[in-house]
C-alpha positions as CSV (number, residue, x, y, z in Angstrom):
1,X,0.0,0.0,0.0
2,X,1.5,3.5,-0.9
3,X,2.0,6.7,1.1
4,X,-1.1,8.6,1.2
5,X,0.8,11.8,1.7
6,X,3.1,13.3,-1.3
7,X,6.3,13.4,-0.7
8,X,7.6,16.9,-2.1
9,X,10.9,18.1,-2.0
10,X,10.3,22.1,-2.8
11,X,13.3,23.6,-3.8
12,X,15.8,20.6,-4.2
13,X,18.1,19.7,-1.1
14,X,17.3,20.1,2.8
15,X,18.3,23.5,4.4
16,X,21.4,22.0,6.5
17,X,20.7,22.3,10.3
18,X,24.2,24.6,11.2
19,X,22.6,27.6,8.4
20,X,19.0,27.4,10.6
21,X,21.5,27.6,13.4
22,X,23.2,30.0,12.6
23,X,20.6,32.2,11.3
24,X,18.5,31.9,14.1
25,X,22.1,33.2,16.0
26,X,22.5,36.2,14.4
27,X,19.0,37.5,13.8
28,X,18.4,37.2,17.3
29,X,21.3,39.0,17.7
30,X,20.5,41.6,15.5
31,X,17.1,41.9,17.4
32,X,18.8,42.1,21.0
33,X,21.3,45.0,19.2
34,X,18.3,46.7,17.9
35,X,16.1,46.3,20.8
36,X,19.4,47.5,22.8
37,X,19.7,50.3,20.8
38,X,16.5,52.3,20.3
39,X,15.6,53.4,23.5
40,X,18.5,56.0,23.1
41,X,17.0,57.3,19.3
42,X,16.0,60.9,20.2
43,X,13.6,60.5,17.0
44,X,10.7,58.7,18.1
45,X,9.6,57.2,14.7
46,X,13.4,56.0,14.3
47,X,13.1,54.3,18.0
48,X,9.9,52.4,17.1
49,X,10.5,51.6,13.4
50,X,14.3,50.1,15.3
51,X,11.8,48.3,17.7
52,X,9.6,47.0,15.1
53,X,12.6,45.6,13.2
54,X,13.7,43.7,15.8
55,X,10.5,41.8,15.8
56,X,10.9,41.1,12.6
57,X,14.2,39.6,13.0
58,X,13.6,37.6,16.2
59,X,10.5,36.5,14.3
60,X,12.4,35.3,11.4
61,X,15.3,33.8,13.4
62,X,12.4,31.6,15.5
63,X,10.7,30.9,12.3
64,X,14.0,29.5,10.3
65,X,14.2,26.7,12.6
66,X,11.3,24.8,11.2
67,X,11.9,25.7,7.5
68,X,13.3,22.6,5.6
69,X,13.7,23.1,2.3
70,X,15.0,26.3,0.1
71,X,12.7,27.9,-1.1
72,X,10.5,28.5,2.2
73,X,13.8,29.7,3.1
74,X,13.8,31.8,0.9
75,X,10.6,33.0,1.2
76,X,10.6,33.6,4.6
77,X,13.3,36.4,4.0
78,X,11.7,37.8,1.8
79,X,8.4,38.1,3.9
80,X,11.0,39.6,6.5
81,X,12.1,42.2,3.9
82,X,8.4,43.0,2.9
83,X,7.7,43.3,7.4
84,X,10.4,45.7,7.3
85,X,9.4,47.6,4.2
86,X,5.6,47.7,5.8
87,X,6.6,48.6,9.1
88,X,8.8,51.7,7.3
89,X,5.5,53.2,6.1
90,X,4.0,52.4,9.5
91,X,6.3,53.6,12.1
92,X,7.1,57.0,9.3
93,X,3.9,57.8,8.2
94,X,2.6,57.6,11.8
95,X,-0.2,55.1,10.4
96,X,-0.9,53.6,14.1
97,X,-3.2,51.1,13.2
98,X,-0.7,49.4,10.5
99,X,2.0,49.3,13.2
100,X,0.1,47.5,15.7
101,X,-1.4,45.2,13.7
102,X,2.2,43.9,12.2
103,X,3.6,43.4,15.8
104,X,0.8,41.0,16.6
105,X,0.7,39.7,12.8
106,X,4.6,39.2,12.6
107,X,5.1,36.7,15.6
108,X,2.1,35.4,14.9
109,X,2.8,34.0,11.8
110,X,6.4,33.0,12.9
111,X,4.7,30.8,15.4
112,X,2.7,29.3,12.9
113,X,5.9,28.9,11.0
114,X,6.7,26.6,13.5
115,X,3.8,24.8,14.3
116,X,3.1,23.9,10.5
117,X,6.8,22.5,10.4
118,X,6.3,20.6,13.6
119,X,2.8,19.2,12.1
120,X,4.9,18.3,9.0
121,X,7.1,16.4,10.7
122,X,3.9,14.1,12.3
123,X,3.0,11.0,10.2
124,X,-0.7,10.5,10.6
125,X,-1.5,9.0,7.2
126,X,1.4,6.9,7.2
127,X,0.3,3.5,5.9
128,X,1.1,0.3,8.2
C-alpha cells in the first residue's frame, strides 16, 4: 500500500541544520542590538521603526528553525524584507493602526511557522 501523503521536495536539497543555526544566532542577535539600541534614538519614529525591526528579525530567526527546504527559506526572508518595508511606512507615516497590527501579525505568523513544520514532521497518514 503507498504513502497517502506526497512526498515533495520544494526547492531541491534540505536546508542544512548549522545555516538554521546560525541564522537563528545572528538574527536574534541583530534583534537584541536593535532592541538594545532604540531606547537612546532621540527620533521617536526611528526608536519604534528600530523596535519593530527587531521583531521582525527575532520573528524570522524563530521561524528559520522549522523551515526545511529552500525555497520557504527563501521565502521567509523575503516576507522579513516585505515586514520591514511595511513597518517603514507604519512607524514613518505615523499610520498607528498598521504598526500594531504587524507586531501582533509578525510573531504570529512566525509561530505558525513553527507549528506547520512541527505538524509536517507528524506522520498520521502513514500506511502500516
Amino acid at each position: 500500500m503507498k504513502d497517502p501523503v506526497a512526498q515533495e521536495t520544494p526547492g531541491g536539497n534540505v536546508v542544512a541544520t548549522p545555516l538554521k543555526g546560525l541564522i537563528f544566532v545572528l538574527f536574534w542577535l541583530i534583534a537584541i542590538a536593535l532592541w538594545i539600541i532604540a531606547p537612546n534614538i532621540q527620533w521617536a519614529e526611528l526608536g519604534a521603526f528600530l523596535i519593530d525591526t527587531g521583531i521582525v528579525f527575532a520573528s524570522v530567526g524563530f521561524a528559520v528553525t522549522a523551515v526545511t527546504w529552500p525555497r520557504p527559506l527563501r521565502n521567509t526572508l523575503v516576507f522579513g524584507v516585505l515586514a520591514i518595508a511595511a513597518f517603514a511606512v507604519g512607524d514613518f507615516l505615523d499610520i498607528t493602526a498598521l504598526s500594531y497590527t504587524l507586531r501582533i501579525l509578525v510573531p504570529f505568523v512566525a509561530l505558525l511557522a513553527a507549528l506547520y513544520g512541527a505538524i509536517n514532521k507528524v506522520k498520521i497518514f502513514a500506511a502500516a
